[in-house]
DRENPA-3360 file (N, C-alpha, C; in nm, 2 decimals, always signed):
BEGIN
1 = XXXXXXXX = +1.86/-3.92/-0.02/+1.78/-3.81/+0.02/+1.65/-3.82/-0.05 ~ +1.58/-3.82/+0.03/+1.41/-3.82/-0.05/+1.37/-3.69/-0.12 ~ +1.30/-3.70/-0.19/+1.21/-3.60/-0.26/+1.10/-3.56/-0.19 ~ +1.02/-3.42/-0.25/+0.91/-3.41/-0.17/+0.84/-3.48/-0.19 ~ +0.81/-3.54/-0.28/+0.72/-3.67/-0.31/+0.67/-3.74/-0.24 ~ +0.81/-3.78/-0.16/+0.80/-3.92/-0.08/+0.72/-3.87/+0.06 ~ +0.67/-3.72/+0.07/+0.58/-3.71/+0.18/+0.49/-3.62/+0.16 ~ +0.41/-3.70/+0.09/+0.28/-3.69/+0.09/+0.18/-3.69/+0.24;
9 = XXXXXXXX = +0.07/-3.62/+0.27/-0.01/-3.56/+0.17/+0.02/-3.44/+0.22 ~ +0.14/-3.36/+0.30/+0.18/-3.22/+0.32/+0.24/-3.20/+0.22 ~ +0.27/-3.27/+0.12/+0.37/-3.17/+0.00/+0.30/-3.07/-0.07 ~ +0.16/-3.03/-0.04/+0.09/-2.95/-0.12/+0.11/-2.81/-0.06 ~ +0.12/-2.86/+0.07/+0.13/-2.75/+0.16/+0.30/-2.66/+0.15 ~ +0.37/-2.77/+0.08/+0.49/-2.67/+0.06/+0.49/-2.59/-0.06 ~ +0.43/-2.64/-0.16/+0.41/-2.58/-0.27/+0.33/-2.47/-0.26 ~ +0.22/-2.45/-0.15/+0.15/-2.34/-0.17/+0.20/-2.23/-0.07;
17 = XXXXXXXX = +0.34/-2.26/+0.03/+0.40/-2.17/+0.07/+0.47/-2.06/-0.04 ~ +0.54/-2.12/-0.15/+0.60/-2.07/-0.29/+0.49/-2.00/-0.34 ~ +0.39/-2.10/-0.37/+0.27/-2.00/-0.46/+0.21/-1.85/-0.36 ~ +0.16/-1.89/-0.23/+0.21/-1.76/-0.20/+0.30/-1.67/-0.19 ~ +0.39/-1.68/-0.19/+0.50/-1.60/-0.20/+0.48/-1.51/-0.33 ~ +0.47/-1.53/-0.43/+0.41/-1.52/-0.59/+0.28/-1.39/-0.57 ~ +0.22/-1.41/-0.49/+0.08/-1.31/-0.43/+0.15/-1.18/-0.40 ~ +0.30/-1.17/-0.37/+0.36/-1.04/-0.37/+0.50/-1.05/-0.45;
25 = XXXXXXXX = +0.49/-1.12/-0.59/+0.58/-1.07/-0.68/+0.58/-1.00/-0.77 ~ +0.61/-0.91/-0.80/+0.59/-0.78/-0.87/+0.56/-0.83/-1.04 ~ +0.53/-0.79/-1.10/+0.52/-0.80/-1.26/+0.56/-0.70/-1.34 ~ +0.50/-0.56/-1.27/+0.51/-0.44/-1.32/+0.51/-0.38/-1.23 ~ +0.53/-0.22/-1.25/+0.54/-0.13/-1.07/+0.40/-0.13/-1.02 ~ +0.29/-0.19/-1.08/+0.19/-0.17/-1.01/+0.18/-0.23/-0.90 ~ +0.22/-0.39/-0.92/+0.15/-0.49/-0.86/+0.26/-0.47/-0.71 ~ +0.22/-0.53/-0.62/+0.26/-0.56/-0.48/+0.40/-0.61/-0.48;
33 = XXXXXXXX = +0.50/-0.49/-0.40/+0.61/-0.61/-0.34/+0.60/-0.62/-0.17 ~ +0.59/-0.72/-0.11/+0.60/-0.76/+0.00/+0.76/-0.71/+0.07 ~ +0.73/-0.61/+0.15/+0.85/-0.56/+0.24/+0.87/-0.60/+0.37 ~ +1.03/-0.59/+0.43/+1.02/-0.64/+0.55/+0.92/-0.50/+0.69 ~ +0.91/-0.59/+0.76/+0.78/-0.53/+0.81/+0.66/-0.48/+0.76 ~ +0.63/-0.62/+0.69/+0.48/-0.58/+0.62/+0.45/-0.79/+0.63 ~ +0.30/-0.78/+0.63/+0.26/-0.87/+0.64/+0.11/-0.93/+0.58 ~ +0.09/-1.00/+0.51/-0.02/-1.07/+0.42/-0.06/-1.17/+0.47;
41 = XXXXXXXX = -0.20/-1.13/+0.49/-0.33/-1.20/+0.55/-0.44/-1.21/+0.44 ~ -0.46/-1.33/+0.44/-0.62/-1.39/+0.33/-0.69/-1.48/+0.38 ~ -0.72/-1.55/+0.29/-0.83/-1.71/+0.33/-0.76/-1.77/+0.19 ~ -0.79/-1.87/+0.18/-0.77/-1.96/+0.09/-0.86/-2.08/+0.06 ~ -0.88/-2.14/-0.08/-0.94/-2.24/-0.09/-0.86/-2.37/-0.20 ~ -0.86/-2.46/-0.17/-0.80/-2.53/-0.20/-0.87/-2.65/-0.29 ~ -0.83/-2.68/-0.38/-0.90/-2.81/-0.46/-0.80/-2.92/-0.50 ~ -0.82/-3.03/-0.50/-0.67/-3.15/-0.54/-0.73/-3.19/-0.58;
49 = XXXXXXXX = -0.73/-3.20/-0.74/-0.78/-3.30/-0.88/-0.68/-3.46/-0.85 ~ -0.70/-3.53/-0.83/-0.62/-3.65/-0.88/-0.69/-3.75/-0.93 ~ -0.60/-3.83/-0.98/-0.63/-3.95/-1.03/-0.68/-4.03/-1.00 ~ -0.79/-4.04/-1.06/-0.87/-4.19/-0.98/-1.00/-4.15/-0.93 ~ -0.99/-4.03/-0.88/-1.11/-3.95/-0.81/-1.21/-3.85/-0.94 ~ -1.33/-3.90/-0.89/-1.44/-3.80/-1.00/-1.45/-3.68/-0.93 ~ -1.48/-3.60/-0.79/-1.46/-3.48/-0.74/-1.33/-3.43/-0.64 ~ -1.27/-3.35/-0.70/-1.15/-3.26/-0.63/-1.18/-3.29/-0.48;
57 = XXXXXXXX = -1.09/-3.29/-0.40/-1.08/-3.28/-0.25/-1.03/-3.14/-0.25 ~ -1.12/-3.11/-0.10/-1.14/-2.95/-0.13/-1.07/-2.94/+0.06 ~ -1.01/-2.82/+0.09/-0.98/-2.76/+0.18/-1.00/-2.56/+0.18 ~ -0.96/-2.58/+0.27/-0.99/-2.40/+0.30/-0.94/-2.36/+0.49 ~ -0.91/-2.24/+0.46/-0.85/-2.18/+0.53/-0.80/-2.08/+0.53 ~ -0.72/-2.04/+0.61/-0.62/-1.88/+0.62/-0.50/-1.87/+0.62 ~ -0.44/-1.78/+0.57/-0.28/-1.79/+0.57/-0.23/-1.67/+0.61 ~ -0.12/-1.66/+0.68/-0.06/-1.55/+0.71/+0.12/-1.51/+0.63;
65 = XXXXXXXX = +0.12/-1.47/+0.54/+0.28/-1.47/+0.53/+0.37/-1.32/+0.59 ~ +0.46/-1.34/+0.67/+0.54/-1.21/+0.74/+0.66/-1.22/+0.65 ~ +0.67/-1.12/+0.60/+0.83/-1.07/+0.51/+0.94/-1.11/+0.61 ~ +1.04/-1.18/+0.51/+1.17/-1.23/+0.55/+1.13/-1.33/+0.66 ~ +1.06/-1.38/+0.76/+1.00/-1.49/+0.82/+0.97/-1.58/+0.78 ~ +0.82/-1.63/+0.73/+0.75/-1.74/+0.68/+0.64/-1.74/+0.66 ~ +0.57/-1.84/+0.67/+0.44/-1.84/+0.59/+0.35/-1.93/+0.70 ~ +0.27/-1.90/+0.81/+0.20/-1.97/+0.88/+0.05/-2.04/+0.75;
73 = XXXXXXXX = +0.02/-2.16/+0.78/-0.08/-2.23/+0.69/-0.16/-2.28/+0.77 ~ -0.30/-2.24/+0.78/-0.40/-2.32/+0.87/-0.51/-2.36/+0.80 ~ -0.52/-2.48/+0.76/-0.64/-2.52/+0.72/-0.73/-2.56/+0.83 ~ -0.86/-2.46/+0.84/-0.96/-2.50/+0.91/-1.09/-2.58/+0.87 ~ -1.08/-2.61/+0.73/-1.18/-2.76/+0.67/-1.16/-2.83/+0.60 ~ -1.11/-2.98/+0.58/-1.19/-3.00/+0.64/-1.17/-3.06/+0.80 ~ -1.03/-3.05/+0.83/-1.00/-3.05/+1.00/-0.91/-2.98/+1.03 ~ -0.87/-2.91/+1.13/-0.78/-2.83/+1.15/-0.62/-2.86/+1.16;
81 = XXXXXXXX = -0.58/-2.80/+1.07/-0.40/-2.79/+1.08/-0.36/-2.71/+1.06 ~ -0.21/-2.65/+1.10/-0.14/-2.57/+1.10/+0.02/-2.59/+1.05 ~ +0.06/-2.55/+0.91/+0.16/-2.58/+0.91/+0.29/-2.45/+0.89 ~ +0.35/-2.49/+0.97/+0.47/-2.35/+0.93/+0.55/-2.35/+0.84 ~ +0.61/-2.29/+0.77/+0.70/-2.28/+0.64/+0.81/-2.15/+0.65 ~ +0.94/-2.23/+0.69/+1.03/-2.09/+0.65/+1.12/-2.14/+0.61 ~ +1.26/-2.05/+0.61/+1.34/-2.10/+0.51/+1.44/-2.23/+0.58 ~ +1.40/-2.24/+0.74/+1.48/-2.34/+0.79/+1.40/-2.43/+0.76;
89 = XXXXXXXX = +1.28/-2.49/+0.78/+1.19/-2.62/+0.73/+1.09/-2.58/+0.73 ~ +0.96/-2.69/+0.78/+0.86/-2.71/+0.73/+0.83/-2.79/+0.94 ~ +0.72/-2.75/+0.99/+0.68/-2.78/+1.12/+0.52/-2.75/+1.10 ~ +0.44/-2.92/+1.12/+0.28/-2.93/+1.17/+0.24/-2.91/+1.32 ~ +0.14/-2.86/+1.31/+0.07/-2.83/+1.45/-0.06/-2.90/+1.44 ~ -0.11/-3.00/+1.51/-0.26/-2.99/+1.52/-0.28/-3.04/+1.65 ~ -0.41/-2.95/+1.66/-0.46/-2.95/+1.84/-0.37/-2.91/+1.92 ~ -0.28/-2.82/+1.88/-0.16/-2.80/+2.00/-0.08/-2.84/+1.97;
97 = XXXXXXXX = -0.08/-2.97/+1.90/+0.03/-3.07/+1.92/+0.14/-3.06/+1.84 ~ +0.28/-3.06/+1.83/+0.34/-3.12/+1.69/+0.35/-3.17/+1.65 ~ +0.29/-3.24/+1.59/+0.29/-3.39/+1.47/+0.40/-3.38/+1.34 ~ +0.51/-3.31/+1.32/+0.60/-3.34/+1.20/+0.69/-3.22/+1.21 ~ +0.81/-3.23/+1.21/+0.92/-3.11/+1.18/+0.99/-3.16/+1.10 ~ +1.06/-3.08/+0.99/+1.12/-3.15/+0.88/+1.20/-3.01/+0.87 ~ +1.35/-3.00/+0.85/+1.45/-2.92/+0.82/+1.48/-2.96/+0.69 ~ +1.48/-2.82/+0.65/+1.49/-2.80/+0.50/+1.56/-2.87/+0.41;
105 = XXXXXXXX = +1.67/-2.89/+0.46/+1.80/-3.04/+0.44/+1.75/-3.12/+0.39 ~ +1.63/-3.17/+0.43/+1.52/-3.33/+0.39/+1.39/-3.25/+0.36 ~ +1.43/-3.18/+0.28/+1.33/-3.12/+0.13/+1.39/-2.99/+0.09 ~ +1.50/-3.08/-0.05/+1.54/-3.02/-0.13/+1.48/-2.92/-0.22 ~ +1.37/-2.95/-0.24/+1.28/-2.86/-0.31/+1.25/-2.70/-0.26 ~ +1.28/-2.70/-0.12/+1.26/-2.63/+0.00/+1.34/-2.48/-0.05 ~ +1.44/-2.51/-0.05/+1.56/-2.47/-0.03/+1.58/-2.37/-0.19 ~ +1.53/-2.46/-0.29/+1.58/-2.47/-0.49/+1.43/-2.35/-0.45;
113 = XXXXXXXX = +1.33/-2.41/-0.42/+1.21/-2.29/-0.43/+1.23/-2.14/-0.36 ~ +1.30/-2.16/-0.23/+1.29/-2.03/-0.16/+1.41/-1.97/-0.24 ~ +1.51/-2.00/-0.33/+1.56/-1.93/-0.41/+1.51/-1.85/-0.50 ~ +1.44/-1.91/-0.56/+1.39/-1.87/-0.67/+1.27/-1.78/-0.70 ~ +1.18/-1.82/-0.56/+1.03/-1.72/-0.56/+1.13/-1.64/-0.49 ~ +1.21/-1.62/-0.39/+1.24/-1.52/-0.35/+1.26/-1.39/-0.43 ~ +1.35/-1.45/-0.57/+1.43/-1.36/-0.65/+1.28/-1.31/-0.73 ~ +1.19/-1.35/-0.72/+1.05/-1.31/-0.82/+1.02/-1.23/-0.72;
121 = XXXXXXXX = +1.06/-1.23/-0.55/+0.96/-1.09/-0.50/+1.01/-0.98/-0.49 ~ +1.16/-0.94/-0.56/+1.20/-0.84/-0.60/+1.20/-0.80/-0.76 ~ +1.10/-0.87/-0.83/+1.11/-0.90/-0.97/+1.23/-0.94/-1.05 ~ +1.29/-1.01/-1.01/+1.40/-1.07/-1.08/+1.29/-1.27/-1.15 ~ +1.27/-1.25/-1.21/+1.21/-1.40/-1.28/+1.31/-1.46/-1.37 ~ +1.43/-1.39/-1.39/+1.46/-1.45/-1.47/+1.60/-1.53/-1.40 ~ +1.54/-1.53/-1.27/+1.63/-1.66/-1.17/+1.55/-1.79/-1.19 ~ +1.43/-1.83/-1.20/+1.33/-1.94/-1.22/+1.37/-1.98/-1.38;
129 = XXXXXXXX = +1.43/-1.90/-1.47/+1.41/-1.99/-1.61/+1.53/-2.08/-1.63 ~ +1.60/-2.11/-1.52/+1.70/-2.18/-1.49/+1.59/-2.35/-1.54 ~ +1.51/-2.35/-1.46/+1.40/-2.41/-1.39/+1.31/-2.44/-1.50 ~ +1.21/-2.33/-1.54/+1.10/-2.28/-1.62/+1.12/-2.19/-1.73 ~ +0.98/-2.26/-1.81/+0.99/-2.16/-1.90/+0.90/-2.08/-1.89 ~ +0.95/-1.94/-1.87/+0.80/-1.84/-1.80/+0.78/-1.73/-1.94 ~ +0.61/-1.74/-1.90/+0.54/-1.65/-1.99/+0.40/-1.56/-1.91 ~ +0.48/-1.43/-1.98/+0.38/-1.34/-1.91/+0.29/-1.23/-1.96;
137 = XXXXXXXX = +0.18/-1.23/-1.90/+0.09/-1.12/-2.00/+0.04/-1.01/-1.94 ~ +0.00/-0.87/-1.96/-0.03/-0.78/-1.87/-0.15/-0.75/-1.94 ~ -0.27/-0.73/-1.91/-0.40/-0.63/-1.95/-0.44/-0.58/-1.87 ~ -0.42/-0.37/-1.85/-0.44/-0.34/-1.76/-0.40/-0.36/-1.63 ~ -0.51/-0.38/-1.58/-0.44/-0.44/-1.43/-0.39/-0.57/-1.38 ~ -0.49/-0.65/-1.46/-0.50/-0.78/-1.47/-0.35/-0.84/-1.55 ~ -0.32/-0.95/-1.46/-0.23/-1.07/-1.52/-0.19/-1.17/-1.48 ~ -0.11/-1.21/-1.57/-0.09/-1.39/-1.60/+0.06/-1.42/-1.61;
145 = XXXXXXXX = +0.06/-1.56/-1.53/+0.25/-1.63/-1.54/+0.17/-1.73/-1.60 ~ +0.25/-1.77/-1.64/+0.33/-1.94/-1.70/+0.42/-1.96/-1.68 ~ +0.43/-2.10/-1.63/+0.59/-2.14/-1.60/+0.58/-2.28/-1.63 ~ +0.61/-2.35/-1.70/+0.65/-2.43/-1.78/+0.79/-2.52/-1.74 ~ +0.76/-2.61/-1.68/+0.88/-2.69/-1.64/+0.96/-2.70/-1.73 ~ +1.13/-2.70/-1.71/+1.19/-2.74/-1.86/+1.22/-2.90/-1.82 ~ +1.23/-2.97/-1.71/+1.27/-3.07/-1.64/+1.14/-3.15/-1.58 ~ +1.09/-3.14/-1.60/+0.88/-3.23/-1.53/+0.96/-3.39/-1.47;
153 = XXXXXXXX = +1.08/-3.46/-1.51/+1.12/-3.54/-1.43/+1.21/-3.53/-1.31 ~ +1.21/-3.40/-1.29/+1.32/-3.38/-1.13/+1.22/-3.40/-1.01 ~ +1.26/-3.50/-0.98/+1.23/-3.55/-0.83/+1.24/-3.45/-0.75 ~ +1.34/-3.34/-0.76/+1.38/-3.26/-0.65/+1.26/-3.12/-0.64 ~ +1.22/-3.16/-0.83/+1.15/-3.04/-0.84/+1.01/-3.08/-0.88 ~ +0.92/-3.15/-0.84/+0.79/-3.27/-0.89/+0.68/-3.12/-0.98 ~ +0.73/-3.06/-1.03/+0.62/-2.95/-1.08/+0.58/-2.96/-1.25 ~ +0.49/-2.98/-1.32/+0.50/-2.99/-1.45/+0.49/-2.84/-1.48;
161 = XXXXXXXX = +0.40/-2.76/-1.46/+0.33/-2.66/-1.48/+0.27/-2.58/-1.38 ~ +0.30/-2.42/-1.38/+0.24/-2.33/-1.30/+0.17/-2.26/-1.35 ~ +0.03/-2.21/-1.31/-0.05/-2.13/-1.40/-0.09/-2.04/-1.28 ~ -0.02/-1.89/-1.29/-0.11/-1.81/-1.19/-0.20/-1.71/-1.26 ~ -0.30/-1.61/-1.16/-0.29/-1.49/-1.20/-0.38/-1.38/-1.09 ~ -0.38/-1.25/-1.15/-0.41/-1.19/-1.00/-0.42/-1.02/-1.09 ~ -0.46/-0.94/-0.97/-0.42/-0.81/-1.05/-0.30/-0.75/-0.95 ~ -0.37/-0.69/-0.83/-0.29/-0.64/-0.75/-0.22/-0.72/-0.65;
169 = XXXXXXXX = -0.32/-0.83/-0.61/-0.20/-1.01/-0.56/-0.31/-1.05/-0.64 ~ -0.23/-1.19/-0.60/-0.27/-1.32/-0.66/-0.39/-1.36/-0.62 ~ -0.49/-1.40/-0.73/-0.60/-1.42/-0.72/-0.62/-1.60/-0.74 ~ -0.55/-1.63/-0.80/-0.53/-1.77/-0.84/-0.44/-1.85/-0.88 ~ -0.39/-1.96/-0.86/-0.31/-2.01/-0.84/-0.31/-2.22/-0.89 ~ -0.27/-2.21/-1.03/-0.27/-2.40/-1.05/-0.13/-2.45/-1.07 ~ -0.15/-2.54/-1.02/+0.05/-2.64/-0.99/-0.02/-2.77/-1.04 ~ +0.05/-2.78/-1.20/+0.03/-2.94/-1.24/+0.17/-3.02/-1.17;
177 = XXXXXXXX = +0.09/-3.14/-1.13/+0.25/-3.23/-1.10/+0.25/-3.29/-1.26 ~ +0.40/-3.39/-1.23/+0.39/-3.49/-1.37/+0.29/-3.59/-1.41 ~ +0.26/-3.65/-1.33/+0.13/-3.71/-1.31/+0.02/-3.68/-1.39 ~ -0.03/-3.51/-1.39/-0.11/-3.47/-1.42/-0.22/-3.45/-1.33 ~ -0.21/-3.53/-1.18/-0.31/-3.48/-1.04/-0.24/-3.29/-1.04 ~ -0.32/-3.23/-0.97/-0.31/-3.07/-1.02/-0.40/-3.00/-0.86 ~ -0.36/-2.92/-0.87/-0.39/-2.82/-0.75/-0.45/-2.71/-0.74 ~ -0.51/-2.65/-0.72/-0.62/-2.52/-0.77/-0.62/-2.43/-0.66;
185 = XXXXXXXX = -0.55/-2.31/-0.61/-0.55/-2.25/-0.45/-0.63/-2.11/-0.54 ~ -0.77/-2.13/-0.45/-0.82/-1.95/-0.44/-0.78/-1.85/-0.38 ~ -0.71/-1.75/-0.39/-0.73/-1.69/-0.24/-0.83/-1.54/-0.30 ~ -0.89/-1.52/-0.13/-0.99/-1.38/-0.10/-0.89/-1.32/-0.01 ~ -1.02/-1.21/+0.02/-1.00/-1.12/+0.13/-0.85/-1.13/+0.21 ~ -0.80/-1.09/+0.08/-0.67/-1.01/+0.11/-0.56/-0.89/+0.20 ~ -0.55/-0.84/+0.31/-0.47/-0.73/+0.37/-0.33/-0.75/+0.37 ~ -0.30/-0.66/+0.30/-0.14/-0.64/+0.35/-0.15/-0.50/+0.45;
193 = XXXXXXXX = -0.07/-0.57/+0.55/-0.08/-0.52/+0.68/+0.08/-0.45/+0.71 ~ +0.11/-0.36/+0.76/+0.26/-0.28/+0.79/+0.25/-0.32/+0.96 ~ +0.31/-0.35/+1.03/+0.35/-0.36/+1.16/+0.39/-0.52/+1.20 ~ +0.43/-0.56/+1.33/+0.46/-0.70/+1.36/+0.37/-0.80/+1.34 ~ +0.38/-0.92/+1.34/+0.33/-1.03/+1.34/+0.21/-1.05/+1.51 ~ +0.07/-1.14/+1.52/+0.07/-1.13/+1.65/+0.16/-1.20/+1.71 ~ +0.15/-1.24/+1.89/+0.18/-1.26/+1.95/+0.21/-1.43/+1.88 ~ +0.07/-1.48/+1.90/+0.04/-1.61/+1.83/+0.09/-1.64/+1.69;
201 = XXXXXXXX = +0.14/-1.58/+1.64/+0.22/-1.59/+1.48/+0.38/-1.58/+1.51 ~ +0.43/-1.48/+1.65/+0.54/-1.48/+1.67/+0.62/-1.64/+1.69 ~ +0.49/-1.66/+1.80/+0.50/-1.80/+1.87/+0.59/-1.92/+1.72 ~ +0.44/-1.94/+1.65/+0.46/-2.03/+1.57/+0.57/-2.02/+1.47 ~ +0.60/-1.90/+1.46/+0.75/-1.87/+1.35/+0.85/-1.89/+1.44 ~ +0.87/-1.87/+1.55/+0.99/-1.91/+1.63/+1.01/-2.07/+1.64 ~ +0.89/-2.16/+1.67/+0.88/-2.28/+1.68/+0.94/-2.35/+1.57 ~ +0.89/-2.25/+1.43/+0.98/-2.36/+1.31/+1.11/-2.29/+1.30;
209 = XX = +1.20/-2.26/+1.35/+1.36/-2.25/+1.36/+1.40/-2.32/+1.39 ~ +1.52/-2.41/+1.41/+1.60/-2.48/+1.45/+1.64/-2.48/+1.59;
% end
């Protein structure tokens, strides 16, 4: 069974389905929990430090995540894709088309992640230190994770380090691999919204089901 590794260059895109998920994990009663029938809309900016390269590769786009559903992912620069994420796999869209469906089964990571952020969006974190070593800070409104791989060689789990932070969601968001190539997701203009998904979001969450 492969790793996520082995499918590159969407694995970032699974990782940043988790890291959002994190955008509505509680810390304290202030911060946001994501309920069923409620739904988070932003933009996102994306940076990929890797090796070998002098300037980050940069993307951007919008995300939609619907409670207990999934997490629609569309990068509109620098070309347009759409990738779906729920707890049954991982399904690409571009131009209409499908170009890749992958059942969670063949990405382990899939599966070990949607455990664990899950248990963080009821504030339970202390299902991830299985995993991680998490450290957390509160000022005000403002704060901060750490999560500290205890394992940086599990294939299943390719993460060295997580560095978030946010007040009311998440404002920011870094995933070192082992390597040390690293990931940097902005997000803005934030709504959490109460009612259904559209039409066009219904569409594409149905599509990634089995």
């Amino acid at each position: 069974m492969k790793s996520l590794s082995s499918y590159e260059p969407f694995a970032s895109a699974v990782l940043c389905f988790f890291m959002v998920l994190l955008a509505a994990a509680p810390l304290r009663a202030q911060t946001v929990t994501l309920q069923d029938g409620q739904v988070l809309r932003g933009h996102f900016e994306q940076k990929r430090y890797l090796n070998g390269l002098a300037n980050p590769v940069r993307s951007s786009g919008v995300f939609t995540l619907v409670a207990g559903r999934g997490l629609i992912w569309t990068t509109t620069k620098p070309f347009a894709t759409t990738t779906i994420m729920t707890q049954a796999g991982l399904v690409q869209d571009v131009k209409g088309k499908e170009t890749l469906r992958l059942a969670a089964s063949r990405l382990p990571i899939m599966s070990k992640l949607y455990t664990m952020f899950g248990a963080a969006l009821t504030g339970n974190w202390e299902t991830m230190q299985g995993a991680f070593a998490l450290t957390r800070q509160q000022k005000g409104q403002a704060w901060s994770i750490r999560l500290e791989s205890l394992r940086a060689d599990d294939p299943n789990l390719p993460i060295k380090a997580i560095y978030a932070r946010g007040q009311r969601l998440l404002d920011e968001v870094e995933v070192v691999k082992p390597n040390d190539d690293r990931d940097v997701l902005t997000f803005s203009s934030q709504k959490l919204e109460q009612g259904p998904p559209t039409q066009e979001e219904q569409e594409f969450l149905t599509r990634a089901q089995p």
